[in-house]
Each structure stands twice: as structure tokens, then as C-alpha cells.
N, C-alpha and C positions, 0 to 999 in steps of 0.2 A: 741146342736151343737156349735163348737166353733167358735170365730168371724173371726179364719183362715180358716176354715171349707168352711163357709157361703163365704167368699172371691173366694176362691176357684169355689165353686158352679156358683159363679156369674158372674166370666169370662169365665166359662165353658158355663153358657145359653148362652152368649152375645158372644162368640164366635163360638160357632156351631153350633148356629141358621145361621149362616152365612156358615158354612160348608154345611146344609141341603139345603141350597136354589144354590150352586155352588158345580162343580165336575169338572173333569178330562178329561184329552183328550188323550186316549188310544193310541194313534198313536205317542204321543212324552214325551218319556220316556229319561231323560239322559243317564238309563242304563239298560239292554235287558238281563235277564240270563239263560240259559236254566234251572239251576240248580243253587240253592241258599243255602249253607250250615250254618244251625245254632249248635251252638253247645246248647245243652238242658242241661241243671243241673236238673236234677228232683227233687234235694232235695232244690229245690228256688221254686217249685212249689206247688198247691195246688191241692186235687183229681180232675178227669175230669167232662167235665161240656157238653151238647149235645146240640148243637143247636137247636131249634126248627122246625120241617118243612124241615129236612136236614140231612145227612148221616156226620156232620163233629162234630168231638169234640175238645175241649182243654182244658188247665189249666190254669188257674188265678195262679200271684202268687202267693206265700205263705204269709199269713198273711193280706194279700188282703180281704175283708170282702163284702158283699153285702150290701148296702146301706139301711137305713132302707124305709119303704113305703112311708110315707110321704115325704120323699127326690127321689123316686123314680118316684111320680107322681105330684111332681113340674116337674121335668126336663121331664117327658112326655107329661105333657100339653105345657110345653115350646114349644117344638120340635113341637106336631100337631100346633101351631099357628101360626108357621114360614108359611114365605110365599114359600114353597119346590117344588120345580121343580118336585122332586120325593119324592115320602110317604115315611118314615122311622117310623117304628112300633120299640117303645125304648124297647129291651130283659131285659138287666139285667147290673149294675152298681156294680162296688166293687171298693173297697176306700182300700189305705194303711189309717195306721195311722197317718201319714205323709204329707197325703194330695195328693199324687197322686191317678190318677181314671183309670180306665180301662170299657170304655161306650162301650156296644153291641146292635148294630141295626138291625134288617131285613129290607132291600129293598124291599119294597112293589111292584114287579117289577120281571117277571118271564123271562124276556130279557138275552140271555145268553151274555157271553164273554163282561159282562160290559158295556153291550149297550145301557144301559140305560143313561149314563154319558153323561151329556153335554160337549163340547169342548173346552171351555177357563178356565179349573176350576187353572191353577196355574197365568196367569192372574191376576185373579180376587183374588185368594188368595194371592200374593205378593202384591196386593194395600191393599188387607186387613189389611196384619198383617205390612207392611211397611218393606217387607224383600226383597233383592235382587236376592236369589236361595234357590227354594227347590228341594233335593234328591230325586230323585225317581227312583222307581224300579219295573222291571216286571218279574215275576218268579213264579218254583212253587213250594210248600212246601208237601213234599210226593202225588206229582200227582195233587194236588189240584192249581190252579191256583189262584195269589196273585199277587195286585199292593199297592203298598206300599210307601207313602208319607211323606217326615219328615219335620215337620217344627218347625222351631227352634226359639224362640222371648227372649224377654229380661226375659219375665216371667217364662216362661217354654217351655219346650219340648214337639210337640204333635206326637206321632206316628198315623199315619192313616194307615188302611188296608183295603181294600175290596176283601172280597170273592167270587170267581164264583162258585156256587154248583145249587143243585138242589131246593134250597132258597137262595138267596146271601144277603147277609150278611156284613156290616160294623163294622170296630172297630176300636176303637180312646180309645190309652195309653195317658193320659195328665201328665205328670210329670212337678214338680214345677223343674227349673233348680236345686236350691240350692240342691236336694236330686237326681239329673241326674244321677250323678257318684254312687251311690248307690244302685238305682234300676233300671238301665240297665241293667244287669245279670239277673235278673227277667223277663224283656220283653221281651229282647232276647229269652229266654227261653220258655216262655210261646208264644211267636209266633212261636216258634218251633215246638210247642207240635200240634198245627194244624195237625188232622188228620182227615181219613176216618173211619165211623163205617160200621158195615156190615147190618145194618140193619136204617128205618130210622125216627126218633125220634121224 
């Protein structure tokens, strides 16, 4: 692994172990949309991938890779240690080459409409990350219900999402700034591809 890699990795534990243990406060949202349009490129995408325990699929970017094991169960022993208000069971990890990641959690937490979320999570993440406003947004992506947090620091860019289904479901895009403009088109995208399967996985 590279010493950018490992860099990478290491703001990644040391900062969402801090996202596991603080959440969101469903009722103040800057922005409310009934209908949230993405535009999809499917050729920035990779095949779909099923959630576990849930009727919802998407696509990983393309060229996006799945993290090997042993990087897999560092960053999950990480997570079970934290001290978590709510359990997050870590799914699956895929890396550009580049050094951005795209982390999937299950919410150990059968609570619907995100009720599981404590009430001061942008609070507590603006002392965190020492930012003044994060984006956020409430909407749903082909029927599926999605809130959506963007927080932005000098290092990189982290997309937050949580899912309301019949497993819900967290996912944190971390892009390193310097490659932002790059692989936006890719996130975009692939948080687009959010979808319903008909059967359930």
C-alpha cells in the first residue's frame, strides 16, 4: 500500500469514527426536495452491486476497486471500537486509484424514516471538522428516500448519504480535494444509480 494510500486510510479511521459515534437531525435540513434529479453517465459507472438485507442496488464508479481484506478489516475493527451511538456493520469499501473511497455501512437499526439519528449531528460535526456550513439535503432517488450531507475541508471532500429501506444503509464518497473536479461525475452518478430491486438480496 502506498504511503498516500495509508494517509488516506488514516484520516478516514480518525475521522469517521467520529461520524459513527454523531448524526443528523432530520427536521433541519437547509434544503427539502420532493424530487432530486441526477444526471447518470453509466459509462462512469461500474456493474451493480445489491445491498445486503435490502431490495436497493447501485453502482460504484468505474475503475473504483474493492479494497483488499486486510484493509477491509482494519477499517472494521476501527468502526466496531468507536464509541457508536448506533452500530454500523462495515459492507464493502472500493478505492480509486487515486485515493478516493466510497465506504458502505448497514445501520444496525430497523427504525424507519431515520429515526435512529440523534439530533445535533451538524453541531457537532462543524466543531469537528472546524467548518462553518454543511449542505444538506432531503429527497428521494427513484422512490427511495435519501439525506444527504456534504462536508467539505481543506483535505477533501466527504459525500454522506443515508438510506431509508428495508435495511438502511450509510455511504460516505471521501474524495481527496485535489481530484474533486475529477471524480464528481462519478458520484454523482453513481448516487444516482440508487435503485429498487424486485426482489430482496
Amino acid at each position: 500500500m502506498s504511503y498516500y494510500y495509508k494517509y488516506i486510510i488514516l484520516i478516514v479511521v480518525i475521522k469517521l469514527s467520529m461520524f459513527f459515534i454523531i448524526s443528523c437531525n432530520t427536521d433541519d435540513f437547509n434544503q427539502k426536495n420532493d424530487a432530486m434529479q441526477f444526471y447518470v453517465d453509466t459509462s462512469l459507472l461500474a456493474n451493480s452491486i445489491y445491498l445486503e438485507n435490502s431490495n436497493i442496488s447501485l453502482r460504484p464508479p468505474i475503475d473504483w476497486s474493492l479494497i483488499s481484506e486486510p484493509e477491509s478489516t482494519q477499517l472494521s475493527i476501527a468502526i466496531k471500537d468507536g464509541d457508536n451511538i448506533f452500530e454500523i456493520l462495515l459492507s464493502n469499501v472500493f478505492k480509486s486509484q487515486n485515493g478516493a473511497l466510497m465506504i458502505i455501512s448497514q445501520v444496525q437499526s430497523k427504525v424507519n424514516n431515520f429515526g435512529y439519528i440523534p439530533p445535533d449531528y451538524k453541531e457537532l460535526l462543524t466543531q469537528q471538522f472546524s467548518i462553518k456550513d454543511i449542505p444538506s439535503l432531503k429527497f428521494p432517488i427513484n422512490e427511495i428516500p435519501i439525506l444527504q450531507y456534504l462536508i467539505s475541508t481543506n483535505e477533501f471532500v466527504i459525500i454522506r448519504i443515508f438510506i431509508d429501506s428495508i435495511a438502511n444503509y450509510q455511504i460516505d464518497y471521501i474524495i481527496p480535494r485535489n481530484i474533486y473536479e475529477k471524480e464528481l461525475k462519478k458520484v454523482e452518478s453513481s448516487i444516482g444509480s440508487i435503485n429498487k430491486t424486485k426482489e430482496i438480496k
